[in-house]
N, C-alpha and C positions, 0 to 999 in steps of 0.2 A: 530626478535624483535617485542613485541610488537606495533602500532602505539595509542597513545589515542584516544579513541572516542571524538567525537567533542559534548563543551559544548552548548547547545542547550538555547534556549532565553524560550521554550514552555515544557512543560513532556510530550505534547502530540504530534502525530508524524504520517503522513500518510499513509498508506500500497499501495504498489505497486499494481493494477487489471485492470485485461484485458478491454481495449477499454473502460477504465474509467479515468486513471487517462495520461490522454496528457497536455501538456504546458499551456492549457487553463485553465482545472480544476485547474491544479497544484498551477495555478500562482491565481486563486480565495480562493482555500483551507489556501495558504499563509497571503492573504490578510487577515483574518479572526484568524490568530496567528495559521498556523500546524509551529510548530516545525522545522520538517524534512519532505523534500516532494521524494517522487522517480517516477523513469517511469513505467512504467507496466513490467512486465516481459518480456526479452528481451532473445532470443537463443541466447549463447554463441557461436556455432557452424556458424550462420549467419553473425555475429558481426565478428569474426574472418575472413570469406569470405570478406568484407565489402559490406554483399548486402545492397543495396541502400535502400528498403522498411523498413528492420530494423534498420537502421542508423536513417532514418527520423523519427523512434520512439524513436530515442536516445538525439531527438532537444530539447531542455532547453534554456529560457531565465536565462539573469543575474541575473534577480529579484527573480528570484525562490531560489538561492543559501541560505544554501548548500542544496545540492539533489544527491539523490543516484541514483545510476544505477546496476535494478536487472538482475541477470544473473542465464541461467541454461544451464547444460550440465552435461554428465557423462565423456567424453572427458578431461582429464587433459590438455591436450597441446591447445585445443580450448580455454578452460576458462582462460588460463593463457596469451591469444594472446589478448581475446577479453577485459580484465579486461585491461592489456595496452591500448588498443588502445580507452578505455573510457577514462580512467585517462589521455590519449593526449587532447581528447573532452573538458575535464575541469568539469568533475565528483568529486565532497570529496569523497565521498563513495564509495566501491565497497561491495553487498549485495548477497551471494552466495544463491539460494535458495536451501532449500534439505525440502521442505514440500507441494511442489504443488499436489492437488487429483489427476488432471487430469491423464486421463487414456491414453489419444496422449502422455502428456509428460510422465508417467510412464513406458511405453512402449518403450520408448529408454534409458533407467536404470536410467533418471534423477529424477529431482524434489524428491517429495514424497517416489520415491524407493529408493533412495540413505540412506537413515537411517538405510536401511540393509544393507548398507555396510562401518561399522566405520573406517575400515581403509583408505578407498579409500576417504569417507570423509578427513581425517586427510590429505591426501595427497593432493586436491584440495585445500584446505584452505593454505596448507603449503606454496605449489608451489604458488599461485596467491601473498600471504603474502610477498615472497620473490621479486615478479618481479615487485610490485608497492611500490608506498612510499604514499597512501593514505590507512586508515584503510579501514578492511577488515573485513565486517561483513556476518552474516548467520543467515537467517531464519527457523526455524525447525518447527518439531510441537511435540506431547509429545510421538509421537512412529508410526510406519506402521498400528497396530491397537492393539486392547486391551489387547492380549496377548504380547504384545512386546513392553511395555510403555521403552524408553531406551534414554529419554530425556537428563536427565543428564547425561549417558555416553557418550553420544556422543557430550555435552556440555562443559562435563572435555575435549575432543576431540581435539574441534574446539581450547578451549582456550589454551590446549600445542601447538597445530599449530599455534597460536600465532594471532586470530581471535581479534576484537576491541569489539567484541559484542554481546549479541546472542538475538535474535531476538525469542519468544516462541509462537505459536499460540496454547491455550491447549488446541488443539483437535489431534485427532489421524487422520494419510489420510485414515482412509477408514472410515472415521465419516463424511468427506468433511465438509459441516458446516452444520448437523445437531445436535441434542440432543444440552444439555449443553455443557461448555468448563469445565474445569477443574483445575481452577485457584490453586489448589496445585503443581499441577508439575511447575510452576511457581515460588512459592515459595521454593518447592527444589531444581529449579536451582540457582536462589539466594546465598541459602546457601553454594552450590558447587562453584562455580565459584565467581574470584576477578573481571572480567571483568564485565560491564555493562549488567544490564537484563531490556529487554523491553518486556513487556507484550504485548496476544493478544486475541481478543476472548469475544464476549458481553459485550464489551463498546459503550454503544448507548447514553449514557448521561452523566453530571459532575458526579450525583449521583454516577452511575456504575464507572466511572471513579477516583472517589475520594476511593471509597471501595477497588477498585483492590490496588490503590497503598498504600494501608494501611494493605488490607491483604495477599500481596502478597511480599511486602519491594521491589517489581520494580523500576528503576527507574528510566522508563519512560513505556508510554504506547500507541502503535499504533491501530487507526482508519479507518478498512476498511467500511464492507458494512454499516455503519449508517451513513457515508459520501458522500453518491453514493445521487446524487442531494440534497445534502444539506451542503456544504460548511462550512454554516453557523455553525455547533458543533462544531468545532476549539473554536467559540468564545465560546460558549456556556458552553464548558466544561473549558476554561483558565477563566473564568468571577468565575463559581463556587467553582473551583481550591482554586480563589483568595479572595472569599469574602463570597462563599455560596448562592450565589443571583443566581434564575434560571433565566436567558433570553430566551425570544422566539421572533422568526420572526413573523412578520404580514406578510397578503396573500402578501397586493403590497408587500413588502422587495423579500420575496420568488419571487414572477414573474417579480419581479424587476434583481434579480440574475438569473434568466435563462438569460433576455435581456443582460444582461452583459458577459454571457459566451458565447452566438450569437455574441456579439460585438468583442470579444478575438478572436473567429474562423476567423472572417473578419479579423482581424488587422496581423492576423498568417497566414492568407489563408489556414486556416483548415476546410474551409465549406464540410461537408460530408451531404449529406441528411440525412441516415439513423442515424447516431450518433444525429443528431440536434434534430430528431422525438425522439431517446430514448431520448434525455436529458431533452426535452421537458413534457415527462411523468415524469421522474424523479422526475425533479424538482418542479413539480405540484401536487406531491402524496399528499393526506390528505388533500388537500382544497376541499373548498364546489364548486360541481361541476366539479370536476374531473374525477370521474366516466365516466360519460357522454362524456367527452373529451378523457379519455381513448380510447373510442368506435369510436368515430369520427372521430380520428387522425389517424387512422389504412387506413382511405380513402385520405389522404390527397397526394395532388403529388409534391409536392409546396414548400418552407418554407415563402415565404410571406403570406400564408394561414396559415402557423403554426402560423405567428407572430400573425396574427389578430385572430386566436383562443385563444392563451396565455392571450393576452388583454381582450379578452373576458368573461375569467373566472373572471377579476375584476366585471363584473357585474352581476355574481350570489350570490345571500345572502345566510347566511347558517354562 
């Protein structure tokens, strides 16, 4: 049976990526009106062990709800262990991935390569669908590569398996995220499938965001890399959504939100040096003066020295 997908407050909706979205972004992205937030992608295979490193990527506050938890594996009986044992966690979601590029996860038949294989699909989605009572969704992309665009069959697929969702990134994996996306196979998944289509793929602004879902009938649409240090487009794109009026950060706001997702890591005890230094560049791209901070933060051994760097860039003009 099917489960329904859950009516969402936002259309716009976070994507799961590596060593970007933790408890701290997640719970800033919220603040800012996503939607839906999820964890990074998580191995099905580990999750099922309960090793302890990947559990702790599976930490979620309350505030963040609802929120997904992405899983990958070629392993039926793994994904079927680890999908339980999220939904015990206090996951809504369970988010199959079958579109990751990566060549480490392609290489064990997961992610990305899985689109060549529709039945074994059909059988992942079926078996997880059955052992949990939270919807169960899947991310794809529009095919392995150009010659095998096979989106929508494998769309009708997931949704006889009885999927809540399908989640479409229009690119192919062996595009990764270059060239354009391809917002038709979007559109013809739409027309194929009664279940929910969420769009993915060159959504950087309301603009883009208002286009996709007018020419693609999605309906809704997820936010990966134009939300990697910047939070802030949740609102940005629900404000244009709602009224057409573009909002933009000022510098303080911006490096005002980095101090804030430092403040999250303390309060989580999730201080990482090296995540603090990317987030730091992150969240600093495009102001005047960053360039230079680029260069400088590559020396730094510290984060009290990041802190008074950050600060610092308030006193460059430009």
């Amino acid at each position: 049976m099917v489960k329904k997908f859950l009516k969402l407050n936002s259309k716009v909706i976070l994507a799961p990526m590596h060593d970007t979205t933790n408890v701290c972004f997640r719970l800033m992205c919220k603040k800012y009106g996503a939607g839906l937030v999820s964890t990074e992608l998580l191995s099905a295979n580990a999750v099922a062990r309960k090793n302890k490193a990947v559990l702790n990527q599976a930490f979620f506050s309350e505030k963040e709800k609802p929120i997904v938890s992405q899983i990958f594996s070629n392993n039926t009986e793994n994904m079927v262990k680890s999908a339980k044992i999220l939904e015990d966690l206090g996951f809504d979601i369970i988010d199959i991935n079958l579109g990751c590029p990566s060549e480490k996860i392609m290489k064990q038949g997961s992610g990305g390569a899985l689109l060549k294989r529709k039945d074994k699909v059909f059988e992942i989605v079926k078996k997880i669908n059955e052992s949990v009572k939270i919807p169960v969704t899947v991310k794809i992309r529009s095919g392995f590569d150009k010659s095998s665009i096979n989106a929508v069959d494998i769309s009708k697929a997931c949704e006889e398996a009885c999927a809540s969702a399908i989640i479409i990134h229009a690119r192919t994996v062996k595009q990764g995220y270059s060239g354009k996306a391809d917002w038709n196979i979007i559109k013809e998944i739409k027309k194929s499938v009664k279940i929910p289509v969420i769009g993915n793929g060159d959504v950087v602004d309301g603009k883009s965001c208002r286009k996709m879902l007018d020419e693609t009938c999605c309906d809704y649409v997820m936010v990966g890399r134009a939300a990697i240090g910047n939070p802030f487009i949740f609102k940005e794109i629900n404000e244009y959504l709602k009224s057409g009026k573009i909002v933009k950060q000022t510098k303080k706001e911006k490096i005002s939100d980095f101090f804030e997702y430092l403040d999250l890591c303390e309060e989580y005890d999730m201080i990482n040096f090296k995540d603090i230094k990317q987030k730091a560049v992150e969240f600093t791209k495009g102001l005047s003066g960053s360039s230079n901070f680029r260069r400088k933060i590559q020396r730094v051994k510290d984060i009290d020295k990041i802190r008074d760097m950050v600060k610092g860039l308030l006193e460059v003009r430009g």
